[in-house]
C-alpha positions as CSV (number, residue, x, y, z in Angstrom):
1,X,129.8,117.9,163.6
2,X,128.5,117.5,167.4
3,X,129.0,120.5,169.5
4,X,129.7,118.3,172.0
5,X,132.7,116.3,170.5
6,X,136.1,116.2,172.3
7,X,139.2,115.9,170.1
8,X,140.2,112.8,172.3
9,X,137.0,110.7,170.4
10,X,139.6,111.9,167.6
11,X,142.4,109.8,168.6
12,X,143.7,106.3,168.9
13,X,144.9,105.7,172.4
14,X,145.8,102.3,171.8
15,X,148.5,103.5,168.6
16,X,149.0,106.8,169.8
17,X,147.7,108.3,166.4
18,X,145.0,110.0,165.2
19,X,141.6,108.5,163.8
20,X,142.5,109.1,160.1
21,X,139.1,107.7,159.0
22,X,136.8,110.6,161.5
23,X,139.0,112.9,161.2
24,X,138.4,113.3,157.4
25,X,134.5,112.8,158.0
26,X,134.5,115.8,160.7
27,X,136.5,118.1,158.8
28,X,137.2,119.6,155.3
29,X,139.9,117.7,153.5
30,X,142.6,120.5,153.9
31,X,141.9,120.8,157.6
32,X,141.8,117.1,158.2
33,X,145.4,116.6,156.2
34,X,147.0,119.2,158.8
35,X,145.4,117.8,161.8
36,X,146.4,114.3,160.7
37,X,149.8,115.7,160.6
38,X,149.6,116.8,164.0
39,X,152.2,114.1,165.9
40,X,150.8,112.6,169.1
41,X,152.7,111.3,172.4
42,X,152.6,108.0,171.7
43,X,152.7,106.9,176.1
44,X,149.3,109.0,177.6
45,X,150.3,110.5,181.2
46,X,147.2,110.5,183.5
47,X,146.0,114.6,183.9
48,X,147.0,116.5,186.4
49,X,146.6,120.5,187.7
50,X,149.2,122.0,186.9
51,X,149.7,126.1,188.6
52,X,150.9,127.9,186.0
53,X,152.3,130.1,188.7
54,X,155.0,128.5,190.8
55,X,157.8,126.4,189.6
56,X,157.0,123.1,190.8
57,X,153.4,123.2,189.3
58,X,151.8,122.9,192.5
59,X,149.1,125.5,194.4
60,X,150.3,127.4,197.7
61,X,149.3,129.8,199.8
62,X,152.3,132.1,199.0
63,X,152.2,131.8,195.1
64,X,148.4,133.0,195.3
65,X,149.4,136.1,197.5
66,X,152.1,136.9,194.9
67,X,150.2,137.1,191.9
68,X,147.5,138.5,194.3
69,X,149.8,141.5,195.1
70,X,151.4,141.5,191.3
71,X,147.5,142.1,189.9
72,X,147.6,144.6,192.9
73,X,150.4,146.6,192.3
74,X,150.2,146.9,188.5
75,X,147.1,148.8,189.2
76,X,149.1,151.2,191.2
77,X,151.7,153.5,190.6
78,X,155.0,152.6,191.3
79,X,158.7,154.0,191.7
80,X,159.4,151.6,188.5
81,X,156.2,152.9,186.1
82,X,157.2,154.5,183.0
83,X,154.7,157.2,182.9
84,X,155.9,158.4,186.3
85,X,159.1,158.0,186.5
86,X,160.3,161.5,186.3
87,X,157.4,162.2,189.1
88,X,159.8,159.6,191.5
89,X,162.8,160.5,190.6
90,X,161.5,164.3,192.0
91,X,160.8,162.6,195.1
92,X,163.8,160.6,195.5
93,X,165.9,164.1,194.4
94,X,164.2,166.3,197.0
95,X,166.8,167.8,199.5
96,X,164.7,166.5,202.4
97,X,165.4,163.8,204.9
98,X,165.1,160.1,203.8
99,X,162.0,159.7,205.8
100,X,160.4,162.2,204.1
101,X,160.8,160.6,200.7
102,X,159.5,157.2,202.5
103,X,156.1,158.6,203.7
104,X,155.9,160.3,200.1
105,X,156.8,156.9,199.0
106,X,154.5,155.1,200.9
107,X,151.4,157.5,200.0
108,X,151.9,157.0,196.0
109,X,152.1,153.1,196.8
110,X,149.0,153.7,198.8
111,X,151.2,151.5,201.4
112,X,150.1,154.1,204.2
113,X,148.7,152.2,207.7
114,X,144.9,152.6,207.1
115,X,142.3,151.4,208.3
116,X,141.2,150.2,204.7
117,X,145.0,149.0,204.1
118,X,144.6,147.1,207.4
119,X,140.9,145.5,206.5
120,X,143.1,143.7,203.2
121,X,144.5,141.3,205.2
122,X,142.4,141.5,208.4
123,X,139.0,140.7,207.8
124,X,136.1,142.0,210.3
125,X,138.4,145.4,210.9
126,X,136.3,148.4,211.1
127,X,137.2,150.6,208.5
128,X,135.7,153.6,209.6
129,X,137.7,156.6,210.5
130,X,137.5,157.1,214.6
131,X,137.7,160.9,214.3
132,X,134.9,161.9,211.6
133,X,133.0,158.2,211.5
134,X,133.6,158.1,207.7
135,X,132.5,154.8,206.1
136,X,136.2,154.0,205.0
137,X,139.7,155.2,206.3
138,X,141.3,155.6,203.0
139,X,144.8,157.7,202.8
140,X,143.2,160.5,200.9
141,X,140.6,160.7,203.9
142,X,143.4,160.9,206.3
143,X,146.0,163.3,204.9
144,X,143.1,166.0,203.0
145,X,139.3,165.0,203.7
146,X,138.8,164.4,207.2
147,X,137.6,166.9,209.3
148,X,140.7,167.3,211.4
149,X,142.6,167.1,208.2
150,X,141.1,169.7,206.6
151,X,141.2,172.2,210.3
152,X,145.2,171.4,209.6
153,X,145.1,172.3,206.2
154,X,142.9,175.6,206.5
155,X,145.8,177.1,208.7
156,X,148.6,176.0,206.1
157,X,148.1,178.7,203.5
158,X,148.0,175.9,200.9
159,X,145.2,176.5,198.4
160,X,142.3,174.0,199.2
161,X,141.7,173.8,195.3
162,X,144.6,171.3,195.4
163,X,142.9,168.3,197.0
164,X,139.0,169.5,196.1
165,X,137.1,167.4,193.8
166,X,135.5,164.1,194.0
167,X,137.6,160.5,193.0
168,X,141.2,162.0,194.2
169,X,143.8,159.6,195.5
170,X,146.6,160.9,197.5
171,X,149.0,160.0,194.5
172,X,146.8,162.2,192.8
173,X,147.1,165.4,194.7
174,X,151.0,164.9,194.7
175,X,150.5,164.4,190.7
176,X,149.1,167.9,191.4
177,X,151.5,169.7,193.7
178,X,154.7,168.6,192.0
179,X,154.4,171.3,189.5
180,X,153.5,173.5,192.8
181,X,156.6,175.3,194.8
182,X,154.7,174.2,197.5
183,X,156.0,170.4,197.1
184,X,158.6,170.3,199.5
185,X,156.7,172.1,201.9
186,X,153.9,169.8,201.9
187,X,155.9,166.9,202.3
188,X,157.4,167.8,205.3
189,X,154.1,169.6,206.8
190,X,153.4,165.6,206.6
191,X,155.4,164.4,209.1
């Protein structure tokens, strides 16, 4: 068989059925009975793209940015994952004012305004932090690694073990301090 063959040098346009006769010398006898079995469409639409992602079949701008942000934010934790449900349903319980819960929200969603949030859908942003000069202005950076964050956080009494260690993500160090008395207390040393 060519490597090259397409199955429409297979079929008969003309009948709308398949080429019995190459079919059989192509394949072995019990493969070629099943493909002649196969029905065809007997009228042959011209081709056309098709995006498997909107309901009219056609390309936009907007369909693209939702299965942009879908790929996005099954990367992330959200209020609606499995394996953290019990963590949101902590933050959404705590006797603090709904703002609170928001920000704490907003930092597991990584939905805090960054610079490196901002650079996503601005291109040619600076992403560097303006206080410290760090390459990028990440959420982590700005709540626990930055310079100024860290002066904040010395005076706190909250145990710098929490947030030390390279690769942490904000979500991260709240996946941390839930089990910590200190949670409420950190949420609203926050805002």
């Amino acid at each position: 068989m060519d490597p090259s063959m397409l199955v429409v040098e297979l079929i008969d346009k003309d009948n709308g059925r398949w080429k019995a006769r190459e079919v059989r010398e192509t394949f072995l006898p019990c493969d070629a009975e099943i493909i002649c079995s196969l029905p065809l469409c007997p009228t042959w639409p011209n081709d056309k793209l098709i995006w498997h992602f909107s309901a009219n079949g056609e390309f936009s701008v907007k369909s693209a940015y939702q299965v942009a942000r879908a790929r996005v934010q099954a990367q992330t934790a959200t209020s609606s994952d499995a394996t953290g449900k019990s963590f949101w349903r902590l933050i959404w319980k705590l006797d603090v004012p709904p703002r609170i819960k928001v920000f704490a929200w907003k930092v597991g969603a990584q939905a805090l305004a960054t610079k490196m949030n901002l650079a996503i859908r601005v291109p040619a942003v600076d992403m560097r932090c303006d206080i410290c000069g760090a390459v990028e202005e990440l959420d982590v950076h700005v709540l626990f690694l930055c310079p100024l964050a860290r002066e904040v956080w010395s005076h706190s009494g909250f145990e710098d073990a929490l947030w030390q260690g390279g690769g942490l993500t904000a979500l991260d160090i709240m996946g941390r301090l839930r089990t910590s008395c200190l949670w409420t207390g950190l949420l609203i040393l926050w805002l």
